[in-house]
ZABAKE-347187 format. One record per residue (C-alpha): x, y, z. Coordinates in steps of 0.02 Angstrom, whole numbers, plus 50000, padded with zeros to 5 digits. Example, Ala and Ser with C-alpha at 12.3 -4.5 7.8 and 13.67 -1.06 7.14 Angstrom:
ZABAKE-347187
506154977550390506844994750357
This chain:
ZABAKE-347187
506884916549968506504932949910506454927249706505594910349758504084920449847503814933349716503464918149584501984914949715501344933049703499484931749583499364947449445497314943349459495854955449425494814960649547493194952649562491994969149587492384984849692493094981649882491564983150014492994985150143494614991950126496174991850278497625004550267499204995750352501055005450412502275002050538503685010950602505135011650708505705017350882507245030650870508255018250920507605005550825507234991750949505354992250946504124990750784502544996750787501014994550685499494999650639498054992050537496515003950494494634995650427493865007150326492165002250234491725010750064490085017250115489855026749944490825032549784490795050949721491075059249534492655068049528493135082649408492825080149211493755064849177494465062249344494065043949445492565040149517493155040549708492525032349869491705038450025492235030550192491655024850353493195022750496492685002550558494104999650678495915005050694497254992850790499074991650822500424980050891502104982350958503884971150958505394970051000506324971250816507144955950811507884959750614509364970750544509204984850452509674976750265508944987850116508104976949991507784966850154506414979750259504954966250243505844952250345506044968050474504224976850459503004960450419502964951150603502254967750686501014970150523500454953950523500094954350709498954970450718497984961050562497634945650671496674958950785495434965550667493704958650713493374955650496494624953850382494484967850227494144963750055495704972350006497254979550087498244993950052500124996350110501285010350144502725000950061503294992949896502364978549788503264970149655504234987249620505594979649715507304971949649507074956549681504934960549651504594956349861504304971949941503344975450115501494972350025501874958549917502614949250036501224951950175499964949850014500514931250012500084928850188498724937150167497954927750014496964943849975497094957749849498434970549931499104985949824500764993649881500715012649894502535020349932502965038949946504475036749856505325026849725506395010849769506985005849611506505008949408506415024749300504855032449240504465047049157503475059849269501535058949241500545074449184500005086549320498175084749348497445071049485497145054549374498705057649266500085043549271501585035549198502435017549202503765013649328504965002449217506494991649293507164990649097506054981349001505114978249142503424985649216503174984049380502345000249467501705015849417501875032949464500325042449507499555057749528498325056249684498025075649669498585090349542500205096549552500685088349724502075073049697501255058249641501465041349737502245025749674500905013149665501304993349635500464975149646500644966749807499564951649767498024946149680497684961349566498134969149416499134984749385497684992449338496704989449462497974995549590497795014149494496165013949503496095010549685497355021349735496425034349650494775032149726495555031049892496475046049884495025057949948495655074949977497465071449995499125064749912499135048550022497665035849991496435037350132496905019450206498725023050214498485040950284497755034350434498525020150448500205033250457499495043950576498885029750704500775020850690501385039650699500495040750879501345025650961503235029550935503765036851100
């Protein structure tokens, strides 16, 4: 199932700069038997200059932030996490009063084995432009980028592309950035970059961590 969705996933450039962005995460009771979510609207209410040859970078506005809660009804499987994760993501989505131009996911894209991680398999229900952003590296080998904020390198799975590894600010671990659906490589950099405001996590992300981060008891 895995393989036949990720022939779905669309490598599409974006049509203009995102007016609305949400930052999605879930996580997991200690025992495991709940999932929690959380789905954050942000709206890009401006874009700054960074540092001399650094990304332009946005300016937000906090819209709305909502979550959602389940029973987890799915085994632990590696390579399996989004058949786990997705129910409880795709519920706190359904209660956002506007759907965002783009979405942004703590998880995996294509840089998956079988290229259907957490946001590129949520992208397809979705139907929107959705970049994953994970803190670590599933699967591929890269070289590490340069040091300064901006700086990157491919993530490879042999001949292969399918992620990079970025620098969201100098000399902090980059993040492992990938296409979930509808958008190019590129364009995932770039908005990772201008999302990443002041720290290494992408603004949408960061709060959509620390509101999932407040439900688990």
């Amino acid at each position: 199932m895995q393989r036949r969705l990720a022939g779905e996933v669309q490598f599409t450039p974006l049509e203009g700069t995102p007016k609305t962005v949400a930052g999605l995460d879930c996580a997991f009771s200690k025992d495991g038997k709940r999932t929690f979510a959380a789905a954050v609207l942000l709206k890009v209410v401006g874009s700054r200059g960074g540092a001399s040859g650094s990304p332009e970078g946005f300016e937000f506005e906090l819209v709305e932030t909502v979550t959602a809660e389940q029973e987890t009804r799915f085994p632990y499987i590696p390579g399996l996490l989004s058949f786990r994760e997705a129910p409880v993501c795709l519920e706190a989505v359904e209660k956002l009063a506007r759907q965002p131009d783009l979405f942004m996911i703590d998880g995996q894209g294509v840089a998956h084995p079988r290229r259907l991680g957490l946001a590129a398999h949520l992208g397809l229900f979705f139907d929107k432009p959705t970049i994953g952003c994970a803190k670590s590296r599933l699967i591929g080998k890269y070289e590490e980028p340069g040091q300064e904020k901006g700086a990157y390198s491919l993530l490879c799975d042999g001949p292969e592309v399918i992620g990079a590894v970025v620098r969201t600010r100098s000399r902090v671990k980059p993040v492992f950035v990938s296409v979930g659906n509808k958008c190019t490589l590129e364009d995932a950099i770039r908005i990772a970059l201008a999302c990443a405001t002041k720290y290494r996590i992408p603004e949408p992300a960061r709060l959509a961590h620390q509101a999932v981060s407040r439900l688990k008891p």
